[in-house]
VEXDREN-2710 file (C-alpha; in Angstrom, 1 decimal):
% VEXDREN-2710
k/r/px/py/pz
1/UNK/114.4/123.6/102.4
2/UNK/116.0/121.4/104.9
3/UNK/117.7/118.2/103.3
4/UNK/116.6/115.9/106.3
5/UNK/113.0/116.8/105.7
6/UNK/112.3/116.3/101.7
7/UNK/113.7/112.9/101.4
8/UNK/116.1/110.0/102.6
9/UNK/119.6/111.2/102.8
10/UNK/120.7/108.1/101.9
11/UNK/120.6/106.6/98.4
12/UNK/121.4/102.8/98.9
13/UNK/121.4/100.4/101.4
14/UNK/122.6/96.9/101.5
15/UNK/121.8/94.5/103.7
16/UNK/123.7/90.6/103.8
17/UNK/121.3/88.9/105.8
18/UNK/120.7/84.9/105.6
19/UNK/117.7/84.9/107.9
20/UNK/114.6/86.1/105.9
21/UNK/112.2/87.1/108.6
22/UNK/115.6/89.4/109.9
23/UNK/115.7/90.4/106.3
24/UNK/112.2/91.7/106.1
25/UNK/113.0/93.6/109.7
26/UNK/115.6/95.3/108.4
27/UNK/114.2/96.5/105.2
28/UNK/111.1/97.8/106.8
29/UNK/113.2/100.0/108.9
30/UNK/115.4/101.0/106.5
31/UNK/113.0/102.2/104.0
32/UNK/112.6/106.2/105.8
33/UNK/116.7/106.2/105.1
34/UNK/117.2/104.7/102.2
35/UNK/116.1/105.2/98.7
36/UNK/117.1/102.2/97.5
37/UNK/117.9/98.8/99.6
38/UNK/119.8/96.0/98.1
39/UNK/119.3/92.5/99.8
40/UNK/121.9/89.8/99.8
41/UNK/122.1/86.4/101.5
42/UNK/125.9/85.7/100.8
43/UNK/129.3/87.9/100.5
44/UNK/130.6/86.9/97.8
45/UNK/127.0/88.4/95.6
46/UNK/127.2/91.6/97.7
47/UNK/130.8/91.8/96.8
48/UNK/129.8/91.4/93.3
49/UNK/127.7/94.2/93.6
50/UNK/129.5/96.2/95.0
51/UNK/132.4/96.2/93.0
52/UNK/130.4/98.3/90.4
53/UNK/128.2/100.4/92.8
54/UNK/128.2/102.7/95.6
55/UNK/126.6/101.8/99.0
56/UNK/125.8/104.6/101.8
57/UNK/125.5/101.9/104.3
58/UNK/126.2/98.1/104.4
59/UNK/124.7/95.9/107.0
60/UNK/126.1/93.0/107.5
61/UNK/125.4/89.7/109.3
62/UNK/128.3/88.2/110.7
63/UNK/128.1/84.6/110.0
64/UNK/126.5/83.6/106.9
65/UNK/125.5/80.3/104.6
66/UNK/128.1/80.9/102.3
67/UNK/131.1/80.5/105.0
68/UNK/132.3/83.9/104.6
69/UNK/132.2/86.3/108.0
70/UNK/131.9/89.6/108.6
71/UNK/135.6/89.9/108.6
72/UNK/136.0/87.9/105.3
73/UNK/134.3/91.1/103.9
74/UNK/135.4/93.8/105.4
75/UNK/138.8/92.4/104.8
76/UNK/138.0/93.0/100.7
77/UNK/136.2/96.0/101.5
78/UNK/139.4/97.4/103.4
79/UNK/141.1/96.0/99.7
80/UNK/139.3/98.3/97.9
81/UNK/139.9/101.3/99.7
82/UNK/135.7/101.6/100.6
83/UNK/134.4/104.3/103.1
84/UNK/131.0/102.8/103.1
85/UNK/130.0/102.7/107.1
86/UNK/129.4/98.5/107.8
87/UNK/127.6/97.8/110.8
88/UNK/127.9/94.3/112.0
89/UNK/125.3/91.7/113.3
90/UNK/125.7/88.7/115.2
91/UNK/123.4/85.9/117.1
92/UNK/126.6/85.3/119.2
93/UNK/127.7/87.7/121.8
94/UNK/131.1/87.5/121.2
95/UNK/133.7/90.9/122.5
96/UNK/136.6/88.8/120.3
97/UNK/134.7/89.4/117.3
98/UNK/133.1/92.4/118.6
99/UNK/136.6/93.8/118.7
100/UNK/138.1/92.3/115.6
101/UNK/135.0/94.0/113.3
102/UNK/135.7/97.1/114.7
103/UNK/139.3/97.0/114.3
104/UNK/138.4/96.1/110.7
105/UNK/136.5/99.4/110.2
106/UNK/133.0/98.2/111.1
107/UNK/131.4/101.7/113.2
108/UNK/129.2/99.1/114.8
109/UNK/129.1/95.6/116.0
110/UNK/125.1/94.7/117.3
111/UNK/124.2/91.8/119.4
112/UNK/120.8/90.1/117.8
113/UNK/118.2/90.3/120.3
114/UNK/115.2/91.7/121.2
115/UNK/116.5/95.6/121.1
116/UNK/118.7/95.0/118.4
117/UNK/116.5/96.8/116.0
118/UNK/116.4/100.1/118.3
119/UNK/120.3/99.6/118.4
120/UNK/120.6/99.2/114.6
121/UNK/118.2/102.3/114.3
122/UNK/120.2/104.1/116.1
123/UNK/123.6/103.7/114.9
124/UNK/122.4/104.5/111.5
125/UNK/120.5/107.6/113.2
126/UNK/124.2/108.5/114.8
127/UNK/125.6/107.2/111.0
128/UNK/123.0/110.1/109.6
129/UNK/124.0/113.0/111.4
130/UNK/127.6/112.2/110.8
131/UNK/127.0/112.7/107.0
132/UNK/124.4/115.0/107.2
133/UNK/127.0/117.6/109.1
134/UNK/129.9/116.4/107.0
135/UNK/127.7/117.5/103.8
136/UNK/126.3/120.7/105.1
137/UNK/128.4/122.1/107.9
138/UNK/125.3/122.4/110.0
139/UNK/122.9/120.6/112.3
140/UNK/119.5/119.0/111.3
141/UNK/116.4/120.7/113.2
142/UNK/116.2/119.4/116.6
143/UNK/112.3/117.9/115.9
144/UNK/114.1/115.5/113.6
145/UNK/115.8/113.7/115.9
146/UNK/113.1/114.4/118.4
147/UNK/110.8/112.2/115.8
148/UNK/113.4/110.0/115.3
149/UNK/113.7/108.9/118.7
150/UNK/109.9/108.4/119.1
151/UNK/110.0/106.2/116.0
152/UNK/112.5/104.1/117.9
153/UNK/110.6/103.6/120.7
154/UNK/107.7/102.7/118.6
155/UNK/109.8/100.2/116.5
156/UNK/111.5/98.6/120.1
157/UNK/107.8/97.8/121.5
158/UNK/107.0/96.3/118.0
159/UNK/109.5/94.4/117.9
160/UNK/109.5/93.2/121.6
161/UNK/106.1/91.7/120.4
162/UNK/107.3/89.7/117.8
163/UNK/109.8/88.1/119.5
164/UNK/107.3/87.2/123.1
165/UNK/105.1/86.0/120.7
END
């Protein structure tokens, strides 16, 4: 039975997010990947949380109510030796900080717009068949991805509506 087809391949997710309609976009799409998603409005809680559990995938908003950045926690993440992939939002388009995260280990830094939920899909797609091959040695079946990227364009157009509207 292929892995990619019974269930997510992911087990948790966590998202730091202070903007709750954002919030409810990301856990929506996140749900086919994830298991379990864990949603935080401030670092220094998802740092908490973290210190006693495992994440498959943190995304992270870059500036948040609690005065902590991106950097601040991948900085601490960096501390504790994590592997967990961190892709980084931001409402600013900003290539200094765009840079900075990814010199911080960030895989991804994503402009908040209207296509930033195709983006964020995708990076976690590209995240996906990183650790899917890494576990298995092999390659998902090509109908997969071929779903996948329908999916995205589905979620784009959906998401293009809610911000025109």
């Amino acid at each position: 039975m292929n892995a990619m087809s019974a269930a997510p391949i992911f087990k948790t997710c966590v998202i730091v997010e202070d903007n709750l309609p954002f919030q409810h976009l990301l856990i929506f799409h996140m749900r086919k990947h994830f298991n379990k998603i864990m949603v935080f409005d401030r670092v220094a809680d998802s740092l908490r949380y973290l210190k006693n559990n495992k994440a498959d995938l943190i995304i992270l908003d870059h500036n948040l109510s609690d005065e902590l950045t991106s950097i601040d926690m991948l900085d601490q993440l960096n501390k504790r030796k994590s592997d967990t992939p961190v892709i980084v939002l931001s409402a600013q388009e900003n290539p200094g900080i765009a840079a900075e995260t990814i010199k911080k280990g960030a895989v991804d830094y994503i402009e908040k717009n209207e296509k930033s939920m195709d983006k964020i899909h995708q990076s976690v797609l590209s995240i996906l068949r990183k650790k899917f091959r890494s576990e298995n040695g092999q390659h998902p079946a090509p109908w997969y991805w071929f779903f996948g990227f329908v999916a995205s364009v589905v979620f784009f157009f959906s998401v293009y509506q809610l911000f025109t509207l």
